[in-house]
N, C-alpha and C positions, 0 to 999 in steps of 0.2 A: 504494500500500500504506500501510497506517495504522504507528502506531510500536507498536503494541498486539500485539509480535511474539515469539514465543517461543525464548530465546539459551540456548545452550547453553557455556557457560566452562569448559574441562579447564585447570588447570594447577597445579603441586605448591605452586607459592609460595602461600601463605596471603593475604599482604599484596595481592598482585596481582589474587588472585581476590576479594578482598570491595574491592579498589578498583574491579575494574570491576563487578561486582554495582551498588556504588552508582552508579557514572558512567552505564551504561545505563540504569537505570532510573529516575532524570530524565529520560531522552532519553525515559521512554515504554515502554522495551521489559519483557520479562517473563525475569530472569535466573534461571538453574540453574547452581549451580555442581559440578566435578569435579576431585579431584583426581593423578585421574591418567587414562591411558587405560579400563584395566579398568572404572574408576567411570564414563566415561564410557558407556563400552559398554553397561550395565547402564543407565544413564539412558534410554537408546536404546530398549532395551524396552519402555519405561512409556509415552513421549511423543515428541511428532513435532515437532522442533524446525524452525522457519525457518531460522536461522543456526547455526552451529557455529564456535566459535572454541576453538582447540586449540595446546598448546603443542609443539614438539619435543621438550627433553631432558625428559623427567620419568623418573621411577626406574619399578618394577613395568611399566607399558607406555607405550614412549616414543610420541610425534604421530605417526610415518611408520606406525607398526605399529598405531594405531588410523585414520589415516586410512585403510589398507589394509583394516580387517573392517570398516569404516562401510560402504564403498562395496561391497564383497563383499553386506552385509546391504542391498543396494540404496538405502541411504541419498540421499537425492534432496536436502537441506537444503543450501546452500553451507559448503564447508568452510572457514576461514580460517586456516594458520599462523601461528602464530608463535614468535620466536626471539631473545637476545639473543646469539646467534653466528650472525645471519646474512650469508649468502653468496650472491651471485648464484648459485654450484651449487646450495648448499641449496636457493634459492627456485625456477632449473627442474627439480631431482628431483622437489621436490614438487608443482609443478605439473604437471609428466608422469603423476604417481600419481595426479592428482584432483584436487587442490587449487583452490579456488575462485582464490584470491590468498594474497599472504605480506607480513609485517608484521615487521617489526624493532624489537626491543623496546631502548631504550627509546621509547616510543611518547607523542606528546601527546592529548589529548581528541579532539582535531578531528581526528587521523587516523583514529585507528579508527572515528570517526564516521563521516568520510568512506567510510572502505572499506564500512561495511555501508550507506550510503546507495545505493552502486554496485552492491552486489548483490541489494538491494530495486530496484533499475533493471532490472535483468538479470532477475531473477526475473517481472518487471510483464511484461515482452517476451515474455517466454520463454508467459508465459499469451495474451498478444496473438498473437504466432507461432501457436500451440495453433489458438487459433479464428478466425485469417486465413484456415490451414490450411482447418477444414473451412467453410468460408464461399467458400472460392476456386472448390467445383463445387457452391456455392447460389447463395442470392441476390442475390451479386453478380454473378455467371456467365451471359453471353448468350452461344449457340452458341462458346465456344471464348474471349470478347472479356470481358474482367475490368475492372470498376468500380463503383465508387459513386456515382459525380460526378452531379451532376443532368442539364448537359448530353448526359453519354453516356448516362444514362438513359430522356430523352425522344428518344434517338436510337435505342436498342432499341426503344421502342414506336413510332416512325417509319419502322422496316423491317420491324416486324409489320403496318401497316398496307398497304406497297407490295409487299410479298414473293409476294403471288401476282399479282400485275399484270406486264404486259411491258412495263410501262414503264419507260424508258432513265432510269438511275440515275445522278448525275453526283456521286464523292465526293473531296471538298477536304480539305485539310489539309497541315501540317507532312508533309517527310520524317521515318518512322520512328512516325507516329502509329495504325499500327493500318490501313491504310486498303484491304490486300486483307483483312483477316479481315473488317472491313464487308462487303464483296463478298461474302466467301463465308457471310456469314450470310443475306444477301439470297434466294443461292440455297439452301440449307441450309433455311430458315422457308417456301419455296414451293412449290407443285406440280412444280415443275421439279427435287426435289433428287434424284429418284432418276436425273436426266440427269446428263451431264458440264460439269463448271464447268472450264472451260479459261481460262490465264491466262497473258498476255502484255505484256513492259512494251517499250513503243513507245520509248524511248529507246535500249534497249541492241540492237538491230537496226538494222543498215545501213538507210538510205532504201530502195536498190534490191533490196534480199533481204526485206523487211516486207511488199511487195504479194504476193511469191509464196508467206511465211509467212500471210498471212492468207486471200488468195485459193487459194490452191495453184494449178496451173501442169499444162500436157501436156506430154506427152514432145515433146522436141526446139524447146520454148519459148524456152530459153538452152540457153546452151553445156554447162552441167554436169546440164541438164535429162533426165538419161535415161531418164524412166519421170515416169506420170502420177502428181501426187500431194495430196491432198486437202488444203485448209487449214483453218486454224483456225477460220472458222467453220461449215464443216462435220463438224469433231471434235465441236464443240459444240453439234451442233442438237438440238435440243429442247430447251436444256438455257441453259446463259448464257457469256458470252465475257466476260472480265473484260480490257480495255484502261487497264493503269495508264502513268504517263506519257502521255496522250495528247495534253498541249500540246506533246511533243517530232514527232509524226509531221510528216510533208512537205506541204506544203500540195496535190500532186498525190493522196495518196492521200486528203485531207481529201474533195477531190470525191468520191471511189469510196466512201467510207465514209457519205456520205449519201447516195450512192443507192441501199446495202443498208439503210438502216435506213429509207427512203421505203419501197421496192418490195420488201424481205423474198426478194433473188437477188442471187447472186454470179456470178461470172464469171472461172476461173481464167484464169491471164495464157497469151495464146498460144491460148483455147481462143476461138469463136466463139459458144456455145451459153451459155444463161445456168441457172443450177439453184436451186430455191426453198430459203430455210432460214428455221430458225424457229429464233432465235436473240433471249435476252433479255439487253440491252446494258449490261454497268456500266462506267462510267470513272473514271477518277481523278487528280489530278492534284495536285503541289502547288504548281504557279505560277500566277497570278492570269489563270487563260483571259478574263475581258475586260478586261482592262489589253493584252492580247495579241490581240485583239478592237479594240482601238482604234490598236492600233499595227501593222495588219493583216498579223498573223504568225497568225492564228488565222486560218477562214469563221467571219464571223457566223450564218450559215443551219444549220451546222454547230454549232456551241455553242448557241442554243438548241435545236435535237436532240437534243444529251447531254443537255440541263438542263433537260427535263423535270421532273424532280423531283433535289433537290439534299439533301447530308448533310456537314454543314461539321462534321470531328472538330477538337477545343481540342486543344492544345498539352498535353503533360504538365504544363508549371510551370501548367498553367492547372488543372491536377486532380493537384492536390501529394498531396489524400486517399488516392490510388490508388496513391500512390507503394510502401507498406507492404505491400498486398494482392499489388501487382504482383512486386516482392522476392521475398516467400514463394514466391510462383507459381513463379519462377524458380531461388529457392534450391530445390524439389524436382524442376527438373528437371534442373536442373547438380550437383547434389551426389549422384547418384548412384554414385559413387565414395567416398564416406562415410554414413557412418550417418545418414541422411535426418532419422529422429527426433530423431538428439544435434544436428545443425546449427541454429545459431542467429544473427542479426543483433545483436551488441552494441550500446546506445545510443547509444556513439559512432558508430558507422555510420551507425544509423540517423538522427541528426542528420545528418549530413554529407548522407546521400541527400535526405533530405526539404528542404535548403538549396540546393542546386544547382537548377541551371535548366533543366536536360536539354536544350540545344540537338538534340541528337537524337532526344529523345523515348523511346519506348518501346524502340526497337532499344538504345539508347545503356543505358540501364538492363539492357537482358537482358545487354548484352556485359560490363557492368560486374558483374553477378554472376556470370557465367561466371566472368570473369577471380578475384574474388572465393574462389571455392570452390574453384579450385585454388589458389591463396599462402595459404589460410585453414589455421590448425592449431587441432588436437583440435575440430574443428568449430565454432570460435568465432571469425565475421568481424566484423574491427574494423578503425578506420580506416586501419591498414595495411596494413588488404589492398586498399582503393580504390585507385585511378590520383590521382596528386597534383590532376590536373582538378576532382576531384568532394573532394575531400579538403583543405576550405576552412575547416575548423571545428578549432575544437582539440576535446579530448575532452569540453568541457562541466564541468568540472571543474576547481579550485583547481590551481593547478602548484605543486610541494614548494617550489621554488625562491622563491616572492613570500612576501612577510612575512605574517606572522599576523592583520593588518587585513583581509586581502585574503582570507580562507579562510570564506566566508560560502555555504555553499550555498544559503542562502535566496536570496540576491544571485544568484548562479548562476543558480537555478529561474527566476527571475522576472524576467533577464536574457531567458532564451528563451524564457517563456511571454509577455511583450510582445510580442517580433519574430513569435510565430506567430500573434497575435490583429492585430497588423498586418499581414500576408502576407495572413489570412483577410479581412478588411473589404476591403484593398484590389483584392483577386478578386473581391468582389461588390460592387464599387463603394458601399462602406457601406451595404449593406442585412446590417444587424445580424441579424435572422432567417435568413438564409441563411448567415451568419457562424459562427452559434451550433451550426450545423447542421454545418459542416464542421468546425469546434471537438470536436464532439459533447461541448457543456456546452447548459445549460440556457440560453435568453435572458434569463431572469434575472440569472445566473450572469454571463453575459457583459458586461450593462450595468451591474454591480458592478467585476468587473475593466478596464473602459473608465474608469470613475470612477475608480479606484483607482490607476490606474498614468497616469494625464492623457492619454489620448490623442485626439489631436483624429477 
């Protein structure tokens, strides 16, 4: 946001009000002043102010009682109190009423600067939120799987091209990276989607109960066999059998599982006769099948079977861009216990998010908003609503407590516009074009601030 912004000043003291009339508008901004609430109110009519900066006691109509018909008149501008009888009550009354934030007078230059630098932050977000939102079922949006990243990009047009093929799909990656919604966009984008996509993770089943879950079994096969019953991939014929975890299965049923995907027949356990299925095979796995191949815990004959054709998903910290998109995503499906539209991600947050490494990946983010949007109050998540894990940043922002040297938000700004133009080059191993891209500045732009701040 530019400083080119329109302020709104209620308050009865005369001296106060043409002190900050002049102090803002140095900074840039465009001030009105009021003095009282009524006059404010009346200003309200004429013009649509960005900011609002309003005092408590004033005579004719006090702050609480105009902050109350601002918001009634649906007033959307950030509200900001202020008070020189302030009180941690006063400041959560008024906050509970609306209030953007609260301000104790007497006040220096650089605070109130700072507060309305925060809510030109909040305000930026709040528009980014906006059209995350309707962007999250465009185009950024493959069957259900949210990104911008390039690699996930040329990964969507990778399962447009294999999606009507029966050929055995072999997909890699981190835990937590998305890797049965791969799957099921595979079958989703093919002739196979009006079949059944069955899915099964080969870890979490016993060795000896996996052959008769996938094979299924006749009655009186084992012991608790009482009745014949069809397995997995007979649930799924015509249709795809999705095998996550498959470097955990038993190297005995490794044989049985290629010689369904050779000869296209199963053979439940127990039964003698063998039955044809048409089944299209996706796997997945996130531990290095030929590391596991060389150290013969894997068939070789076996692993090139699956990996036919291969889809290696990046890590989250490797698509930080997605981080924001994915949020959103998540904030409207967890905050449906509040008001969808007032929920919002605070900049502290969203620093903190965009900084962490997500060892988990994309689960570890959804859980983290979950958790999020319940401890979140008046629908504004901020870094205390994160888990201390991800909650490694401080808010980006001067602390009251450090001397007046130290209160430099320029300093600040460009404190973390460094560290994100380093994050980005060193994701694309210095290719500056691709840098500029996940920046979304111009490569102009970007080979200015590389000059400018020295970075090798």
């Amino acid at each position: 946001m530019s400083n080119s912004q329109h302020i709104l000043v209620i308050d009865d003291e005369e001296n106060l009000r043409h002190m900050l009339s002049v102090m803002l508008a140095r900074q840039g901004y465009r001030v009105d002043p009021a003095a009282d609430g009524a006059a404010g109110l009346n200003c309200l009519m004429d013009t649509a102010y960005d900011f609002i900066l309003c005092d408590i006691r004033m005579p004719e109509m006090d702050g609480k009682t105009f902050l109350v018909r601002a918001l009634e008149e649906r007033v959307t501008a950030p509200i900001i109190m202020m008070s020189a009888y302030g009180t941690v009550e006063v400041a959560v009354e008024c906050m509970k009423l609306g209030a953007y934030d609260f301000i104790s007078k007497p006040f220096k230059k650089d605070e109130i600067v700072m507060v309305l630098k925060k809510a030109e932050e909040r305000e930026r977000l709040k528009e980014e939120n906006c059209h995350l939102r309707e962007v999250v079922a465009g185009q950024f949006s493959y069957s259900g799987i949210l990104s911008r990243n390039i690699r996930m990009q040329d990964i969507f047009t990778q399962i447009g091209k294999v999606a009507d093929l029966k050929t055995t799909i072999l997909v890699l990656g981190e835990s937590g990276t998305g890797k049965e919604l791969v799957a099921r966009a595979v079958h989703q984008n093919g002739r196979r989607s009006q079949k059944p996509f069955v899915a099964v993770n080969c870890g979490a089943i016993p060795g000896n109960l996996l052959e008769s879950e996938l094979f299924g079994h006749i009655r009186g096969a084992f012991t608790d066999a009482a009745s014949d019953k069809a397995g997995l991939f007979e649930q799924a014929d015509g249709g795809t059998l999705f095998l996550d975890e498959i470097g955990e299965m038993p190297p005995t049923l490794q044989v049985k599982l290629l010689r369904v995907l050779q000869e296209g027949e199963i053979r439940r356990v127990g039964d003698s006769a063998t039955k044809k299925v048409d089944v299209r095979v996706v796997s997945a796995t996130s531990r290095d099948l030929s590391a596991d191949v060389g150290g013969g815990r894997f068939r070789e004959d076996l692993y090139f079977r699956l990996n036919v054709f291969s889809l290696q998903l990046p890590p989250l910290r490797d698509r930080v861009e997605d981080v924001p998109l994915l949020a959103v995503h998540f904030l409207r499906r967890y905050g449906s216990g509040n008001d969808v539209q007032a929920l919002r991600i605070e900049p502290d947050a969203m620093r903190n998010l965009m900084a962490h490494r997500w060892p988990g990946n994309v689960r570890e983010l959804e859980n983290v908003i979950e958790r999020a949007c319940i401890l979140c109050e008046g629908g504004r998540i901020t870094s205390s609503c994160l888990p201390p894990s991800v909650r490694t940043l401080d808010d980006g922002y001067p602390d009251e407590s450090v001397g007046d040297e130290n209160l430099s938000i320029k300093k600040a700004e460009d404190t973390i516009e460094r560290e994100l133009i380093r994050k980005a080059l060193d994701k694309t191993c210095g290719n500056r074009t691709h840098a500029a891209k996940i920046l979304e500045i111009s490569h102009r732009s970007l080979l200015y601030k590389i000059k400018e701040y020295g970075i090798e």
